[in-house]
C-alpha positions as CSV (number, residue, x, y, z in Angstrom):
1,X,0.0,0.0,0.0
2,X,1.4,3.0,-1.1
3,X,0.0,6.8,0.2
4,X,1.0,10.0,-1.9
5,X,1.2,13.1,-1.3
6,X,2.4,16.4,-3.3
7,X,3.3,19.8,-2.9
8,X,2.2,22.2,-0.4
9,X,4.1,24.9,1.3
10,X,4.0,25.6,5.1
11,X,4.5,29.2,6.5
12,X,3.5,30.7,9.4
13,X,3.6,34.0,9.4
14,X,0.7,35.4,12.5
15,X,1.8,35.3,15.5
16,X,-0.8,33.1,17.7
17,X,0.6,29.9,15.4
18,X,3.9,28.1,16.8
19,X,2.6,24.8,15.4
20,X,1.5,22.1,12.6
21,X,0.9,18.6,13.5
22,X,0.6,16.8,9.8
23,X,-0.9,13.2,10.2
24,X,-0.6,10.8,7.9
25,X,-3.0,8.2,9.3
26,X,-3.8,6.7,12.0
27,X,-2.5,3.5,12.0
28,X,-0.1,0.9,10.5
29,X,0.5,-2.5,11.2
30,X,3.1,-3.4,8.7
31,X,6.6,-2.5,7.7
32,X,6.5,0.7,5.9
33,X,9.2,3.9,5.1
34,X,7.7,7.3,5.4
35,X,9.5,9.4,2.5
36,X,9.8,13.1,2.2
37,X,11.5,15.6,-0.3
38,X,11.5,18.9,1.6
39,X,13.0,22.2,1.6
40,X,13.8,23.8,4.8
41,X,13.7,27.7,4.1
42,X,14.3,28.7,7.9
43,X,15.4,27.0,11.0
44,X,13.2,26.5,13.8
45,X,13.1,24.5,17.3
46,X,11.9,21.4,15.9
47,X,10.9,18.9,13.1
48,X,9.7,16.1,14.4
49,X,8.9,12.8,12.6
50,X,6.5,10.5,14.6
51,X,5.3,6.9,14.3
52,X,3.6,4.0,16.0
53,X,1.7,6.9,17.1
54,X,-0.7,6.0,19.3
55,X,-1.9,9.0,20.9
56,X,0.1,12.6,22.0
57,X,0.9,10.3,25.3
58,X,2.6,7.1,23.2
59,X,4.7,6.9,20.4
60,X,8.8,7.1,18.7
61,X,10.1,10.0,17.2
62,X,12.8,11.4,16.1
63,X,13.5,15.1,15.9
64,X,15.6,17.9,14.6
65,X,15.9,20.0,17.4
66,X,17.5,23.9,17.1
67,X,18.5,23.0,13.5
68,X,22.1,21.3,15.5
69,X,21.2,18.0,16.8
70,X,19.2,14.7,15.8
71,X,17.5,12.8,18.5
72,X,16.0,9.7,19.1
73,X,13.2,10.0,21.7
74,X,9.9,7.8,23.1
75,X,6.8,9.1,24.6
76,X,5.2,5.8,27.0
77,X,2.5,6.0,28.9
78,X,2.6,10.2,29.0
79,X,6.3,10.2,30.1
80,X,8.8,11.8,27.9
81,X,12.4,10.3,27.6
82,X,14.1,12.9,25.5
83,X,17.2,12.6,24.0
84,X,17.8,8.8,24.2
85,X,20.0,8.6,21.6
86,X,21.6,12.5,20.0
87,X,23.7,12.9,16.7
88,X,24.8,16.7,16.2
89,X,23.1,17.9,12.9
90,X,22.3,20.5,10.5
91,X,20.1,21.4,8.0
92,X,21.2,23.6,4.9
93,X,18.1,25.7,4.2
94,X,17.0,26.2,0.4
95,X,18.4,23.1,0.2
96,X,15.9,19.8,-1.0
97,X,16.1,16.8,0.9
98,X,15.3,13.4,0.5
99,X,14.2,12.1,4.1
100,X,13.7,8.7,5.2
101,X,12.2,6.8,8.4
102,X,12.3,2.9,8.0
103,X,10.2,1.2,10.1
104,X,10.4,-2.2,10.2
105,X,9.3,-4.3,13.4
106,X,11.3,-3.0,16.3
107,X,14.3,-1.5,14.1
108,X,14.3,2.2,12.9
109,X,16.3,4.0,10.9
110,X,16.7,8.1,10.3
111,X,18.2,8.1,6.9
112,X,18.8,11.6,4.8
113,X,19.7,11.8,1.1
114,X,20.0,7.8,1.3
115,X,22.7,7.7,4.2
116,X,21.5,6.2,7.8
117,X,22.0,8.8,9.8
118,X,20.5,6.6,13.2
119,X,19.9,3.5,13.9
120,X,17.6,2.3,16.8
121,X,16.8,-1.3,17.6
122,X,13.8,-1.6,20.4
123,X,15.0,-4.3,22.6
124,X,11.8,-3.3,24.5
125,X,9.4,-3.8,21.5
126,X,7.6,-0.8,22.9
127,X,4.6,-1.0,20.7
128,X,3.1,-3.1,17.7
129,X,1.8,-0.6,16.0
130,X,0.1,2.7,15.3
131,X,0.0,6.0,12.8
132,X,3.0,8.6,11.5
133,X,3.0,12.1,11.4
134,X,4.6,15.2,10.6
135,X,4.9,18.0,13.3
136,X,6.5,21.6,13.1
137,X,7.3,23.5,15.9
138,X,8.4,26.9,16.6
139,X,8.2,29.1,20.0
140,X,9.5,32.5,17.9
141,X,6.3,35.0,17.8
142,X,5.6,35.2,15.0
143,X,6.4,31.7,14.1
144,X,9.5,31.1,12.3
145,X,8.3,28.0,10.3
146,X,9.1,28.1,6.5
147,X,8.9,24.4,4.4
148,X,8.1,23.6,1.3
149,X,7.2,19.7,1.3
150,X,7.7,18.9,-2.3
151,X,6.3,14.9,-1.7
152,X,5.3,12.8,1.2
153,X,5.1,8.6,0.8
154,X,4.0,6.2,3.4
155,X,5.9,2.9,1.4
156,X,4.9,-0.7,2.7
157,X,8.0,-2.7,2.9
C-alpha cells in the first residue's frame, strides 16, 4: 500500500501559530518507510517525525531540534524520555532533501539523502503498531516556520 502526497508549502507568518501537526493516518500494522523531499527555508526549534503513534501520550520519534542536533526520543504512557539517543546535525536551508524513516518491526532508521543517519533497535518492542506524522514547531512570535514539502510517501516494505 502505497500513500502519496504532493506539494504544499508551510508558512507561518501570524503570531498566535507556533505549530503544525501533519498526520498521515492513523494506523499501520506493517513494515513501511515514510519518504519526504523537503526544503527547509528557515530553521526552527523542531521537526519532528512520529510513528507507532498512538496518541500525544505514546509513540517514537525522532526530531531535529535547534536546526544542530538529531534525536532519538519515546513518549510511554505520557512520560517523555528525551534525547535517548543524540547525533549533532544541520540542515542547509534552500536546500531539497530526500528524508527517510524505516520502520520495520522494532528496528528504525533516520536516513537523509540515502545515508542512515541513526539507527535504533527496540530491545523493548515498545509498541506493535500505530499511525505517522509530521509536526513543526516553533516558540518565535511570529512563528518562524518556512517548508516547502515537495512529496510525502508512506511505502509498505
Amino acid at each position: 500500500m502505497v500513500f502519496i502526497f504532493y506539494k504544499f508549502s508551510v508558512n507561518f507568518i501570524y503570531q498566535d501559530y507556533k505549530s503544525l501537526l501533519y498526520s498521515f493516518t492513523d494506523n499501520i500494522s506493517y513494515d513501511y518507510m515514510i519518504s519526504l523531499k523537503i526544503i527547509f527555508h528557515s530553521s526552527f526549534k523542531e521537526f519532528q517525525i512520529a510513528f507507532k503513534h498512538r496518541s500525544i501520550f505514546e509513540r517514537l520519534r525522532f526530531r531535529i531540534i535547534d536546526n544542530n542536533r538529531l534525536v532519538f526520543e519515546v513518549v510511554a504512557k505520557g512520560v517523555f524520555f528525551n534525547e535517548l539517543k543524540v547525533l549533532p546535525f544541520s540542515l542547509d536551508m534552500n536546500r531539497e532533501y530526500d528524508i527517510d524513516v524505516v520502520v520495520m518491526k522494532d528496528v528504525y532508521a533516520f536516513c537523509i539523502d540515502g545515508e542512515a543517519l541513526m539507527t535504533i533497535v527496540d530491545k523493548q518492542h515498545l509498541f506493535e503498531d500505530g499511525g505517522a506524522g509530521l509536526v513543526f514547531w516553533d516558540e518565535e512570535f511570529p512563528s518562524n516556520i518556512h517548508v516547502t514539502i515537495l512529496e510525502m510517501n508512506i511505502l509498505k516494505i
